[in-house]
C-alpha positions as CSV (number, residue, x, y, z in Angstrom):
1,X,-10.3,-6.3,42.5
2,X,-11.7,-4.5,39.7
3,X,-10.7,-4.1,35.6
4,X,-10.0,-0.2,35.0
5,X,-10.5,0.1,30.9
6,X,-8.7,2.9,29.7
7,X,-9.2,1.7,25.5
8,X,-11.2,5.1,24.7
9,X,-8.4,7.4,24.9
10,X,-9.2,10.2,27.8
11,X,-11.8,7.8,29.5
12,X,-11.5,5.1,32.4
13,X,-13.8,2.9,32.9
14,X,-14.2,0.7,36.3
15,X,-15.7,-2.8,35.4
16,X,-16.5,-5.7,37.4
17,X,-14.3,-8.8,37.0
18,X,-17.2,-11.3,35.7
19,X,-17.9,-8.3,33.3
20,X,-15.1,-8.6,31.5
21,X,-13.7,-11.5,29.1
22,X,-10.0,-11.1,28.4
23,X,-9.4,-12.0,24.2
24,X,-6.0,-13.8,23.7
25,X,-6.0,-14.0,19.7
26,X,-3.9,-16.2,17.4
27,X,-1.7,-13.0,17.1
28,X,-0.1,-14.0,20.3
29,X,0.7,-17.9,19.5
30,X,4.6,-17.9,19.9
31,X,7.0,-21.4,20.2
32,X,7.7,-22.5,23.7
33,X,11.1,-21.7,24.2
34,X,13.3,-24.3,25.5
35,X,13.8,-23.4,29.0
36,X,13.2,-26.5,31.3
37,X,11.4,-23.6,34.0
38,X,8.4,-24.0,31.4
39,X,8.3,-27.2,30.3
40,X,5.3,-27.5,32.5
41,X,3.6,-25.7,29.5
42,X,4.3,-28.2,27.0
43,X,7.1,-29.6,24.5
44,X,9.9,-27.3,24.1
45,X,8.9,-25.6,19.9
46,X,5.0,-26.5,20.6
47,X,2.6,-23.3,19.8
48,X,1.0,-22.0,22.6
49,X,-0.5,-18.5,23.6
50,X,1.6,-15.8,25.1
51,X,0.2,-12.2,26.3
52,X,4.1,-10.9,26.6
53,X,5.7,-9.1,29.5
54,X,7.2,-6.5,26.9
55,X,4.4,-4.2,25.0
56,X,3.3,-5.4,21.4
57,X,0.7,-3.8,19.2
58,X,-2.6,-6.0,18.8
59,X,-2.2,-8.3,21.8
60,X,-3.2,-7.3,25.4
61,X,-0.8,-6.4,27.8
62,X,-1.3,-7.3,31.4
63,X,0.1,-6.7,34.5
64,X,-0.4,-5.8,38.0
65,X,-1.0,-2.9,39.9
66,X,-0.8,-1.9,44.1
67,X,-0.8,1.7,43.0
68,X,-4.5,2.6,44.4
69,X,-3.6,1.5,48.0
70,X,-2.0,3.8,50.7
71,X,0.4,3.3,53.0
72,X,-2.0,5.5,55.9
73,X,-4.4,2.2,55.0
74,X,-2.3,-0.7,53.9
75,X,0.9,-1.5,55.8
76,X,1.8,-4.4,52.8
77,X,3.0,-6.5,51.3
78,X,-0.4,-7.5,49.3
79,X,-0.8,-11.5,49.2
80,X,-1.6,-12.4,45.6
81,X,-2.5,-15.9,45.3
82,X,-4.1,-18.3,42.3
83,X,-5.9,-20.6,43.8
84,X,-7.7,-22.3,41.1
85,X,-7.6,-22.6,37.2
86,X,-10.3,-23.7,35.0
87,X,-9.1,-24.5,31.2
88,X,-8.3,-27.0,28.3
89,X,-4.9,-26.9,29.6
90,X,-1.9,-25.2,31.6
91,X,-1.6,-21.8,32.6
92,X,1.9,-20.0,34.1
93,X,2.5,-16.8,34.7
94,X,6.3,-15.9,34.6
95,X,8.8,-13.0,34.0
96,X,11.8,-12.8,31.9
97,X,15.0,-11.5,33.2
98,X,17.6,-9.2,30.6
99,X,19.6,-12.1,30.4
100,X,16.5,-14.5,29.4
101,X,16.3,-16.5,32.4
102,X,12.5,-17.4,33.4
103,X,11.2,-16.8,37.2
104,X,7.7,-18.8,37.5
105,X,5.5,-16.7,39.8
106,X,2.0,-19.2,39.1
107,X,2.0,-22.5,37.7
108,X,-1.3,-24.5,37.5
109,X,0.4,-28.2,37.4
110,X,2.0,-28.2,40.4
111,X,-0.2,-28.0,42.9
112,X,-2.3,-25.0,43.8
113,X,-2.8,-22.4,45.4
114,X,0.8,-20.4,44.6
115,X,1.0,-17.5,46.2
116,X,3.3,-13.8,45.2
117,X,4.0,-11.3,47.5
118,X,3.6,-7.3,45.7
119,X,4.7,-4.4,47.4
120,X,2.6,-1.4,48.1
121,X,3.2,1.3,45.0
122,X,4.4,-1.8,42.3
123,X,3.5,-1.8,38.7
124,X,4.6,-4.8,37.1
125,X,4.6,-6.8,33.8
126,X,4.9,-10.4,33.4
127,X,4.3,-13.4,30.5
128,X,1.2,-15.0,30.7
129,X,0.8,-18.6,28.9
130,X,-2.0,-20.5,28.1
131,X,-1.3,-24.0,26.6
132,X,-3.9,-24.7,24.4
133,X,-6.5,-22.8,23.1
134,X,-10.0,-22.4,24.7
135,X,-11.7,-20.8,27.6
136,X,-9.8,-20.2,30.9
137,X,-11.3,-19.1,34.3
138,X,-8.6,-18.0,36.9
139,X,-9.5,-17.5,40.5
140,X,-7.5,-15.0,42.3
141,X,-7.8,-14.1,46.2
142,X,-6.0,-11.1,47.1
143,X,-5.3,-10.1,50.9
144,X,-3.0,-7.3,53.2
145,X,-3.1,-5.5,56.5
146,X,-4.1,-2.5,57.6
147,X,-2.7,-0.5,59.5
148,X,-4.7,-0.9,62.8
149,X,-4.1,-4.5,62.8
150,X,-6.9,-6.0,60.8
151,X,-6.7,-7.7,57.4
152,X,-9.0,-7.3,54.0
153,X,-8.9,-9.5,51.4
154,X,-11.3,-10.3,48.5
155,X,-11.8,-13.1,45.9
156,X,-12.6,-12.6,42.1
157,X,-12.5,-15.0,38.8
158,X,-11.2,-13.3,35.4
159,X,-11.7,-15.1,32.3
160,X,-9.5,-15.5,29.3
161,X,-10.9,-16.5,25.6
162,X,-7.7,-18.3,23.7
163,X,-7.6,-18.7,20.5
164,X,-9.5,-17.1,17.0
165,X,-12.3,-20.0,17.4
166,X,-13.1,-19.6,21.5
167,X,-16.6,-18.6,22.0
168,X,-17.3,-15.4,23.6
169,X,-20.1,-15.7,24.8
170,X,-21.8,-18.6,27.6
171,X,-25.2,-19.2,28.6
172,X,-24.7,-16.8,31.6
173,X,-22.1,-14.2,31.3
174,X,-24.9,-11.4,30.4
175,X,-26.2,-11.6,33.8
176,X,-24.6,-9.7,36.7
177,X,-23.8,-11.1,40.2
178,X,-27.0,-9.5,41.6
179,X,-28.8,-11.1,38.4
180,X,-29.6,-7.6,36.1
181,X,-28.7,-8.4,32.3
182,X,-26.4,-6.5,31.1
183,X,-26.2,-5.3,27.1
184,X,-22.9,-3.9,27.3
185,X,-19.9,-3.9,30.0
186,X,-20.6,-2.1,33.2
187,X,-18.7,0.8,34.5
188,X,-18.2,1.0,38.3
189,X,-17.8,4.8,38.8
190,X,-14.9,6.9,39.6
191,X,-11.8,5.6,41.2
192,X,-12.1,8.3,44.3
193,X,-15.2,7.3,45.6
194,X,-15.1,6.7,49.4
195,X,-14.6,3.2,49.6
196,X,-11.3,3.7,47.1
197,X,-9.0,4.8,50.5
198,X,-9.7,1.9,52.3
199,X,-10.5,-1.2,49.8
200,X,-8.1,-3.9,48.5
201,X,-6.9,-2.8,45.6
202,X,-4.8,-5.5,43.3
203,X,-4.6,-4.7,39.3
204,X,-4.2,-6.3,36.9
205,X,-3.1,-3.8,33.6
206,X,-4.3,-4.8,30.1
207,X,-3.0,-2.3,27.6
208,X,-2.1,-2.5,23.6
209,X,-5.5,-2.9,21.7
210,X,-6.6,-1.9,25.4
211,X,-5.7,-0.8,28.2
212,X,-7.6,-2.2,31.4
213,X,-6.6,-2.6,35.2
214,X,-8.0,-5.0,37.4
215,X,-8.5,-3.4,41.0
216,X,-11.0,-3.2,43.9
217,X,-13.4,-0.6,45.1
218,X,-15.8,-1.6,46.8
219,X,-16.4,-2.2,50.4
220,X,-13.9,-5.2,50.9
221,X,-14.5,-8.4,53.3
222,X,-12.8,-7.5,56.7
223,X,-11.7,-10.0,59.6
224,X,-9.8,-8.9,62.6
C-alpha cells in the first residue's frame, strides 16, 4: 500500500503510508443524520467529521483503488480488512445509496477486524466519519492470490488529523521506518517500476485540495 499524491497538477508522487498525515478540517463537520446504521457514531444531530463519498471543494476525498493490479498476477478479489483503530473516538466507513440508505463497510465499535471484499479494476468512493476530533491511526492489512496459487498481502497504518486544533506533528513522525529524518514527504519513484506488476496494490484516493492514492510497490510479503 502506498499514497499516490497527484496535488501538483501534471505530477504524481508515490509516498509511504507513515509519510503521510491525512488533514480532516472543521470544513468537513456535518450533523449525524438520523439513520439508526450510524448511530454507532454518536447521537443522531451531534457534529462529527465527514470526508464525503461525493466530491466537495476544500475537503479531501478518499477512496479506494485495485486499478494497479493485473489480472496475469492477481486472480482477486483483494481482502481489505481494518483491523485496528487508534483515536478519541469512533470511526465508520460507509457508502450512501441514491435513495440515502447507509451500507457500513468498517465500524470500530463492534468488534474488529471487519473485513471488504474489492474486485480487481474497482475505483470506489465511500463516507468516512470520525466522531470526535483528534488524531486517528487506522491499521489496514490488505491480501489476494496470485495466480500460481500463492498469496501477498501487506500491512500499513494511515493517519488522520481531525479537527482545526489536532496537532500535526508527534515526537516521531519525521523519522522514516529505516530511521533517516525526513524534511519533507518522500516520493517512492515511478509507478512502473518492476516490482509494480507483481505487488499488492490497494489505494486509497484523496482528491479535492489533493489528490493522493494509497497503493503498494514494493516487494510485497509472500506465503505459499
Amino acid at each position: 500500500m502506498h499514497v499516490k499524491d497527484g496535488s501538483v497538477v501534471g505530477t504524481v508522487t508515490w509516498r509511504e503510508p507513515a509519510d503521510v498525515e491525512f488533514k480532516v478540517t472543521n470544513a468537513a463537520r456535518v450533523a449525524l443524520p438520523d439513520a439508526a446504521a450510524l448511530s454507532f457514531l454518536g447521537a443522531a444531530g451531534g457534529q462529527i467529521h465527514l470526508l464525503p463519498q461525493q466530491e466537495q471543494p476544500g475537503i479531501l476525498w478518499i477512496g479506494w483503488s485495485t486499478e494497479e493490479l493485473k489480472p496475469a498476477d492477481i486472480t482477486g478479489p483483494v481482502t481489505w480488512t481494518l483491523t485496528s483503530v487508534t483515536g478519541p473516538g469512533p470511526f465508520g466507513l460507509f457508502t450512501t445509496g441514491s435513495f440515502g440508505a447507509h451500507s457500513v463497510i468498517f465500524n470500530s465499535t463492534d468488534g474488529l477486524p471487519d473485513t471488504h471484499s474489492v474486485a480487481l479494476g474497482t475505483h470506489a468512493h465511500a463516507n468516512w466519519a470520525f466522531g470526535k476530533p483528534g488524531r486517528y491511526r487506522l491499521d489496514f492489512t490488505v491480501s489476494a492470490t496470485k495466480t500460481d496459487g500463492s498469496t501477498v498481502s501487506d500491512k500499513e497504518s494511515y493517519t488522520f488529523l481531525v479537527g482545526d486544533t489536532t496537532a500535526t506533528t508527534t515526537p516521531d513522525n519525521n523519522t522514516t521506518r529505516d530511521g533517516r529524518r525526513n524534511t519533507a514527504l518522500a516520493s517512492t519513484g515511478p509507478v512502473g517500476s518492476p516490482a509494480a506488476a507483481t505487488a499488492l496494490a490497494l489505494a486509497l484516493i484523496v482528491t479535492g485540495t489533493a489528490v493522493m492514492v494509497l497503493t503498494r510497490r514494493r516487494t510485497a510479503k509472500e506465503t505459499s
